[in-house]
Structure formats: C-alpha cells, structure tokens
C-alpha positions as CSV (number, residue, x, y, z in Angstrom):
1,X,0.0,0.0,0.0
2,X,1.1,3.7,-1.0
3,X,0.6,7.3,-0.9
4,X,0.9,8.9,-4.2
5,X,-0.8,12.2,-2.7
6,X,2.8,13.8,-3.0
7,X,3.9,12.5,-6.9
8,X,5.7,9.8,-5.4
9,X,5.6,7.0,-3.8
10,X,5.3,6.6,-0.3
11,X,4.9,3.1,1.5
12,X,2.7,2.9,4.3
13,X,5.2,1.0,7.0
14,X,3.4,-1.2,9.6
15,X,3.5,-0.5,12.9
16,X,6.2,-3.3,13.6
17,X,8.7,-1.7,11.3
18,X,8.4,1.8,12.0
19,X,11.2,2.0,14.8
20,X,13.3,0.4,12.2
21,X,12.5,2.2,9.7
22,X,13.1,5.4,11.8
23,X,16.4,3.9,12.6
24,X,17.9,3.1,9.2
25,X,17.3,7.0,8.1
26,X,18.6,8.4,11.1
27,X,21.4,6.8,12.1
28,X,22.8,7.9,8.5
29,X,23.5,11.1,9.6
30,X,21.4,11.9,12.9
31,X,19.9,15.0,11.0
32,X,18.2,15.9,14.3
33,X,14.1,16.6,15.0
34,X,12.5,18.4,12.5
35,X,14.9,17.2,9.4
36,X,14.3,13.9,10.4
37,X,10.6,14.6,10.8
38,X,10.9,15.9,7.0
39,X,13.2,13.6,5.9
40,X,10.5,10.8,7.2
41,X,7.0,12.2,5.8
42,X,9.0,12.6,2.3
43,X,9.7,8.8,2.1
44,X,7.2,7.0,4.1
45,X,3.8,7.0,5.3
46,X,1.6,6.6,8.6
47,X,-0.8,8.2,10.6
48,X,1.2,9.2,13.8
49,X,4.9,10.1,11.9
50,X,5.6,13.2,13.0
51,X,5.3,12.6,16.4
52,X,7.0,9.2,16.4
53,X,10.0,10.6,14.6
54,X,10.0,13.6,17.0
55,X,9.7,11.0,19.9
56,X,12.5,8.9,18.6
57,X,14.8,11.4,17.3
58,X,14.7,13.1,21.0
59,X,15.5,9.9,22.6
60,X,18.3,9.2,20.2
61,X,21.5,8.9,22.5
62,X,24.5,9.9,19.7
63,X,21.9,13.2,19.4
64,X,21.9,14.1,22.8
65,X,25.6,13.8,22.7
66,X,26.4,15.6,20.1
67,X,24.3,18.0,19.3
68,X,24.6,22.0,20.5
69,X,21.5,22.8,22.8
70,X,20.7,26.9,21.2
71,X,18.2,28.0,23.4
72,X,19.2,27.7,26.4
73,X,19.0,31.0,28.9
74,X,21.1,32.0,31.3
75,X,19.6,33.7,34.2
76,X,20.2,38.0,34.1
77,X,22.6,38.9,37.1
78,X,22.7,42.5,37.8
79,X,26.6,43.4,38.4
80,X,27.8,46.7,40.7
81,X,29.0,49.5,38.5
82,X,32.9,50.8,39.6
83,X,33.1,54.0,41.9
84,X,36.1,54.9,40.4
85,X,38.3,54.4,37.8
86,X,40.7,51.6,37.5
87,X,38.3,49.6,39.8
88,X,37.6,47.7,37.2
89,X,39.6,47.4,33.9
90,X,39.0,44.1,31.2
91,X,42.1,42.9,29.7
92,X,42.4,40.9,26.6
93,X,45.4,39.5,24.7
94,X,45.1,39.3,21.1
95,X,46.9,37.4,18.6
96,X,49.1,35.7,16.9
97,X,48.1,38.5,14.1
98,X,49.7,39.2,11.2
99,X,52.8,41.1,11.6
100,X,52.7,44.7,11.0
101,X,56.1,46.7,12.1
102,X,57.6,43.6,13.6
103,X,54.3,43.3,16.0
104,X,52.1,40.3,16.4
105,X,50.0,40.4,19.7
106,X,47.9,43.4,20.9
107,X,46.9,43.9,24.5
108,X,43.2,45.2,24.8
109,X,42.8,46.9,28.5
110,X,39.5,48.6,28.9
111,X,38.5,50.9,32.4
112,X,35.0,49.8,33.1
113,X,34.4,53.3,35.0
114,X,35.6,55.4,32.0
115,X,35.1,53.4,29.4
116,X,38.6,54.1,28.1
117,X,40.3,51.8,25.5
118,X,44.0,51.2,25.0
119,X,45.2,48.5,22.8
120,X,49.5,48.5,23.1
121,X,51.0,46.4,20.2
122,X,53.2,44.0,21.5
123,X,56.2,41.5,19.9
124,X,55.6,38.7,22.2
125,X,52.6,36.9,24.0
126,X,55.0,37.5,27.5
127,X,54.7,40.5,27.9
C-alpha cells in the first residue's frame, strides 16, 4: 500500500517496522528533529509520523551527545557599576596576528568606569 498524494511514492510502513525504519534514516547522519521529521513524511507514510519521529529522534542517544543545545537562557545577574576608575579594567590579549612593524600580539585593557580603550602592540605573548 502507497501514498501517491505527493507525486511519489510513499509506502505505508506497519506499525512493527516503523522504529526500524526510523532507525535506518537516522542513524545515516542523525539530521536531528525536525529534518528527520521531513526527511521521514518525504519517504514514508503513517498516521502518527511526525510525532513518532520527533519521539525517537529526541531519545536518540549519539543526538543528545552531540548535538549543541541553542536555546538555552542564562539567568540576568545585575553586576555593581565601579566608583572609580581603575576599579575595574578588562584585559584581553590578542593574537598571533599578522605582523605589522615587527608586531604580532595586541593587548586590549579597557576601564569599566571610563570606558577608556587602550590596545598596546606588542612582539611577544609574555609581555
């Protein structure tokens, strides 16, 4: 039995061979939820697909493993603004860059309080 609805064929899979199924597509490249979903409804055909994709496919272990989790939140801390300057000051060290006059590495120091940037060029990552 087939769907032709779409312009191609599309078995209807038994309720037996559905996990299987499921599992042969997936574990060819473990698209994650909603391309397997599509992947799925584009080949095959049963009533309950999309949510027994979306089941599997969120049980899936190499998934859970592997893939990077977007939406998660952090929750907003409020942090205490500096009385002064110097009270707090962000350093970064940049580089290996490109050289440009023999220098390589630039130091990034910003004053939280004053909001003043410096950036010193430097020839080595010791400084």
């Amino acid at each position: 039995m087939c769907d032709l609805s779409t312009g191609t064929a599309r078995p209807y899979i038994p309720k037996q061979h559905r996990q299987g199924v499921f599992s042969a597509m997936h574990n060819l490249s473990h698209p994650g939820i909603r391309r397997s979903v599509h992947l799925m409804k584009q080949r095959f055909v049963w009533p309950s697909i999309s949510s027994d994709v979306a089941k599997w496919a969120r049980h899936c272990l190499a998934c859970q493993k592997s893939k990077i989790h977007r939406h998660t939140r952090s929750p907003l801390s409020s942090f205490q603004e500096p009385s002064q300057r110097f009270d707090h000051v962000h350093l970064d060290l940049i580089g290996p860059l490109p050289p440009s006059n023999g220098y390589t590495y630039c130091l990034t120091m910003i004053d939280r309080f004053s909001k003043m940037a410096r950036g010193p060029t430097s020839q080595r990552h010791n400084c």
